[in-house]
C-alpha positions as CSV (number, residue, x, y, z in Angstrom):
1,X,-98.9,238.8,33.4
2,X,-100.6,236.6,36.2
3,X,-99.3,233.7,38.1
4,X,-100.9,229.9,36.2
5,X,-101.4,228.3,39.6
6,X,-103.5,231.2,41.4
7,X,-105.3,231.0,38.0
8,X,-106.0,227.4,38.2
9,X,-107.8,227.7,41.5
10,X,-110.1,230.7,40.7
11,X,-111.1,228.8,37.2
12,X,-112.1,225.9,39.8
13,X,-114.3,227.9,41.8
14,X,-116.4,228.4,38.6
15,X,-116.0,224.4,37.0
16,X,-116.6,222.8,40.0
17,X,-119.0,222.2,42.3
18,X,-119.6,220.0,45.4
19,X,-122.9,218.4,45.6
20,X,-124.1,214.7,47.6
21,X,-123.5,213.2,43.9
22,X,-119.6,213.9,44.5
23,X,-117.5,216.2,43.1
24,X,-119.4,217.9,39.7
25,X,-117.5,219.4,37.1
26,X,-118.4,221.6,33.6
27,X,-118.7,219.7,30.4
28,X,-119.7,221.2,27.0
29,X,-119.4,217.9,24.7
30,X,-118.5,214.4,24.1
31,X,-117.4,213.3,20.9
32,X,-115.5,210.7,19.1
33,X,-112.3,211.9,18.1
34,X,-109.1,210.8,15.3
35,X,-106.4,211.7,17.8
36,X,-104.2,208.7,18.9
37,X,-105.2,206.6,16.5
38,X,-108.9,206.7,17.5
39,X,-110.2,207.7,21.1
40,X,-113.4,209.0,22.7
41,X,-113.5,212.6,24.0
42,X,-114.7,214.6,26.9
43,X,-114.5,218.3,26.4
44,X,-114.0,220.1,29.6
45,X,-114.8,223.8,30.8
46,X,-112.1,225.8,32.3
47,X,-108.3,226.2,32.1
48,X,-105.8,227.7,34.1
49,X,-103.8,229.1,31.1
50,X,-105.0,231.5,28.5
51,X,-102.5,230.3,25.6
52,X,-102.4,232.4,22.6
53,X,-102.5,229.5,20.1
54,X,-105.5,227.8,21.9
55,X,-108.0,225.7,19.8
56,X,-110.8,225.8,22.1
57,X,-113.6,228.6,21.3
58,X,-113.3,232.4,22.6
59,X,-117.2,232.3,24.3
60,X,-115.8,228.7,26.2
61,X,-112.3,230.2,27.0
62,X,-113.6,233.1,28.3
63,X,-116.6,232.8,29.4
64,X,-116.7,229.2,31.7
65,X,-119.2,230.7,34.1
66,X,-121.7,230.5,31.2
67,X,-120.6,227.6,29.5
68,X,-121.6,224.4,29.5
69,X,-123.5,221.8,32.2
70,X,-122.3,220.6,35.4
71,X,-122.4,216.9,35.3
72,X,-121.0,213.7,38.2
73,X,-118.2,212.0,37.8
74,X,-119.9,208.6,37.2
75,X,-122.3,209.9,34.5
76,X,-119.5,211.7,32.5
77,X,-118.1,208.1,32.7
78,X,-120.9,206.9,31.8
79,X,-121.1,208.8,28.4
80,X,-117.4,208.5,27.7
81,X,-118.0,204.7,28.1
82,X,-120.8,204.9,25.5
83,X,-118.7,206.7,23.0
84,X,-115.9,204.1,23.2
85,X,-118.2,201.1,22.9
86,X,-120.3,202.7,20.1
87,X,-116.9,203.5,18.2
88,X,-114.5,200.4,19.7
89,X,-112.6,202.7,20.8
90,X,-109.7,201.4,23.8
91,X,-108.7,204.7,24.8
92,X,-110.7,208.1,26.3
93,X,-109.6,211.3,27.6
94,X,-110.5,214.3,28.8
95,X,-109.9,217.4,27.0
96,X,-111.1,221.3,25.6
97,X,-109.8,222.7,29.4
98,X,-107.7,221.2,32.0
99,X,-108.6,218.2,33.3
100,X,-106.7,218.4,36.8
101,X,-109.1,221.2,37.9
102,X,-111.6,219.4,39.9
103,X,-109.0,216.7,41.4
104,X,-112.2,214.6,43.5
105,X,-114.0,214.6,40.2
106,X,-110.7,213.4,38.1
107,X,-110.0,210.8,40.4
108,X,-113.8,209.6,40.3
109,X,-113.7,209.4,36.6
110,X,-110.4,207.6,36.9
111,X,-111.8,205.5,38.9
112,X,-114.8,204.3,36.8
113,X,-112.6,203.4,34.2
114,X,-110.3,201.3,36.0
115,X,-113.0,198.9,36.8
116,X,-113.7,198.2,33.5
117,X,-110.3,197.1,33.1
118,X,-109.9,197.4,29.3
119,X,-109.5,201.0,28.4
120,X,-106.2,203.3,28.3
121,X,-107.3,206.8,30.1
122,X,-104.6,209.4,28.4
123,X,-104.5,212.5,30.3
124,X,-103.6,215.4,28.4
125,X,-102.4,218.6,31.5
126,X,-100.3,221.4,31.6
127,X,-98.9,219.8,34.8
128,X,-99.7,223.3,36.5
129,X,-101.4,221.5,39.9
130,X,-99.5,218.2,39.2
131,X,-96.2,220.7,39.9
132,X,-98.0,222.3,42.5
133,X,-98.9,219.1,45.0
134,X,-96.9,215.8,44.3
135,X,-99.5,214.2,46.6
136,X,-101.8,214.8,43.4
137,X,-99.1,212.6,41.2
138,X,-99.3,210.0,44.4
139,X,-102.6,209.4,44.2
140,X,-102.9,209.1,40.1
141,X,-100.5,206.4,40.3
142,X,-103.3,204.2,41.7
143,X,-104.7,204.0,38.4
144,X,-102.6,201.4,35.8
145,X,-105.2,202.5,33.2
146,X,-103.7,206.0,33.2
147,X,-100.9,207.9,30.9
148,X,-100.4,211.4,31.5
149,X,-99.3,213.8,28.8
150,X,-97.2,216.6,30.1
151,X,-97.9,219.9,27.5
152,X,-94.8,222.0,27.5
153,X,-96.1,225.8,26.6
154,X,-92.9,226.5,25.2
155,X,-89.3,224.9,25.8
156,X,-87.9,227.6,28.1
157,X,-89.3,230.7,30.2
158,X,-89.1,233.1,28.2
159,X,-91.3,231.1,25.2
160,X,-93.7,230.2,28.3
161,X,-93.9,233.8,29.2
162,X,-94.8,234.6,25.2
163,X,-97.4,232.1,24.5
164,X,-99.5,231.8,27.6
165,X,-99.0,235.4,29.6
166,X,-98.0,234.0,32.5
167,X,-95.3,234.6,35.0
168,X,-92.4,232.1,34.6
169,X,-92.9,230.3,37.6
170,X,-95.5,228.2,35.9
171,X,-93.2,226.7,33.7
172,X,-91.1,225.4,36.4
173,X,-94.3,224.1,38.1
174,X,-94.3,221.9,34.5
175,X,-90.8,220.2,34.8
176,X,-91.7,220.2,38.1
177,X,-95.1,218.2,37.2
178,X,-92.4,215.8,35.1
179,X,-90.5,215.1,38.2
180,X,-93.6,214.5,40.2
181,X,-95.0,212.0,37.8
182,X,-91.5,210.1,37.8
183,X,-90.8,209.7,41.6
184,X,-94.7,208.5,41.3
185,X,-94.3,206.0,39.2
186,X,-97.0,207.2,36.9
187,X,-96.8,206.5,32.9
188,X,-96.0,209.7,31.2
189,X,-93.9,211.6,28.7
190,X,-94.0,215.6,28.5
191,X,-95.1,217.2,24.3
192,X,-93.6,220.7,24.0
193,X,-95.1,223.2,21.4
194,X,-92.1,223.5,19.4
195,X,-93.3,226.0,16.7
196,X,-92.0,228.7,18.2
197,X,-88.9,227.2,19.3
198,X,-84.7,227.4,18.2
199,X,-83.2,224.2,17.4
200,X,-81.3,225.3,20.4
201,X,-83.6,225.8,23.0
202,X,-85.5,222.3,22.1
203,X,-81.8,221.0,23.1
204,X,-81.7,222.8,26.0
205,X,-85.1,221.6,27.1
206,X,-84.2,218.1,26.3
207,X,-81.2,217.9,28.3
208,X,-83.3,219.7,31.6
209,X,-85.5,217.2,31.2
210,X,-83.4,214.6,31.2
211,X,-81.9,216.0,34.7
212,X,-85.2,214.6,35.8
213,X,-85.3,211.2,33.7
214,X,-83.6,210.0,30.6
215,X,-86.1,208.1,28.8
216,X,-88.3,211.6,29.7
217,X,-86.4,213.6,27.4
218,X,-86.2,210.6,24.9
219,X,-90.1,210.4,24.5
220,X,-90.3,214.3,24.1
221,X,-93.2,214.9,21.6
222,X,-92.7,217.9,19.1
223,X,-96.3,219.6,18.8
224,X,-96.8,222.0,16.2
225,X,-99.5,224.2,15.3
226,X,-102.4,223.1,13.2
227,X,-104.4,225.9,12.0
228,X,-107.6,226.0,12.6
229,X,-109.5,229.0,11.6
230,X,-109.8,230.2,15.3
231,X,-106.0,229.3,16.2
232,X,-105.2,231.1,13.1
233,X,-107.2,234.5,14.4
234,X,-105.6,234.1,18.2
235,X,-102.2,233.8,16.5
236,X,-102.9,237.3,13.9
237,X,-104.4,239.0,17.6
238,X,-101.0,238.4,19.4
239,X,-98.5,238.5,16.5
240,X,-97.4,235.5,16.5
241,X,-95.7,233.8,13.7
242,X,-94.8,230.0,13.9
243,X,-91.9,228.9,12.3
244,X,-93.6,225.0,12.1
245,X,-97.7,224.8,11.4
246,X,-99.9,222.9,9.6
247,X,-103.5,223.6,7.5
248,X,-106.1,221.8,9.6
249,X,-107.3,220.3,6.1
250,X,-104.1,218.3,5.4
251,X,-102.8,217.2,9.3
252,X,-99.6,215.3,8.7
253,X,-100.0,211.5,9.5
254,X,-97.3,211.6,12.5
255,X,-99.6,214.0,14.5
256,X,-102.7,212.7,14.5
């Protein structure tokens, strides 16, 4: 068991690094990407969470001190820019880790892409840090090219517990994100990873969420597990059987 947000911050120390050229942060790709109906990709080094269904390699999960290259805020821009031109793509993310690690680099990349003023920046985050400091959810609202996608590591404590390792208190810290985000006035809507959840306790989730906004719990996104060939041998390591999943050859059209 460890705590998600002491995590977070010693996962940092090893992604990020402050140089003259502004905050630097840990890439290991860019790509272009079928997700959201077509959108460039930045693949990140370094989570907070060590998720048991996780997509994103062992050697970059484990090992971000010797994974990939530090690069500035501008030039990752730069080459997510590139990828959305070369593919007309509207939207870009950032994904493979946690994007909120590095919160001077984020807000740098954010930044870039509001002045082009014609692309949608949807950030995919456990909420973990956005939970953590609401001045963090004050400060993305500056940005009207920005969504945020709150991902739900389960739809109660006890799931949360299960499929990441960590203490509890992390997913409070990820409602807590939701409420942040609200009183902010950011764009968002939360996903949960339902395939390991009751009918019951995706009702119980719905209606703590909606404690914090209505239309929250109205937009909740049901994830469920594709399987990849590495999710598939994380799931046989821990044991764990999902109820809901889907063969990474043959992704249902209301996913992608």
């Amino acid at each position: 068991m460890y705590d998600a947000l002491s995590r977070h911050r010693a996962i940092e120390s090893i992604v990020i690094s402050d140089t003259e050229q502004g905050q630097l942060r840990k890439y290991y790709r860019f790509r272009a990407d079928r997700w959201y109906g077509g959108i460039a990709t930045a693949d990140v080094v370094g989570c907070g969470m060590l998720c048991k269904f996780c997509w994103v390699s062992e050697s970059i999960l484990e090992r971000p001190d010797s994974s990939g290259q530090f690069i500035a805020p501008a030039a990752a821009a730069q080459k997510l820019l590139r990828v959305a031109i070369g593919r007309r793509f509207v939207q870009m993310r950032l994904s493979g880790g946690e994007p909120t690690i590095g919160r001077s680099h984020l807000l740098s990349v954010l930044t870039e892409i509001e002045g082009q003023r014609r692309f949608r920046f949807i950030l995919e985050t456990n909420g973990i840090l956005l939970g953590a400091d609401s001045t963090y959810c004050a400060e993305l609202a500056a940005f009207r090219c920005l969504h945020v996608r709150v991902s739900l590591k389960g739809s109660c404590e006890d799931e949360f517990e299960k499929l990441t390792g960590a203490n509890s208190e992390g997913f409070k810290q990820q409602l807590e994100a939701l409420r942040n985000l609200s009183d902010a006035g950011v764009s968002c809507h939360p996903a949960v990873m339902s395939s390991f959840s009751t009918e019951s306790n995706i009702c119980q989730l719905k209606d703590r969420i909606s404690r914090i906004e209505r239309k929250l719990a109205n937009d909740l996104e049901l994830e469920e597990i594709i399987r990849y060939p590495r999710v598939e041998r994380r799931l046989q390591k821990f044991h764990l059987t999902p109820s809901v999943s889907h063969d990474s050859r043959n992704i249902p059209e209301r996913l992608v």
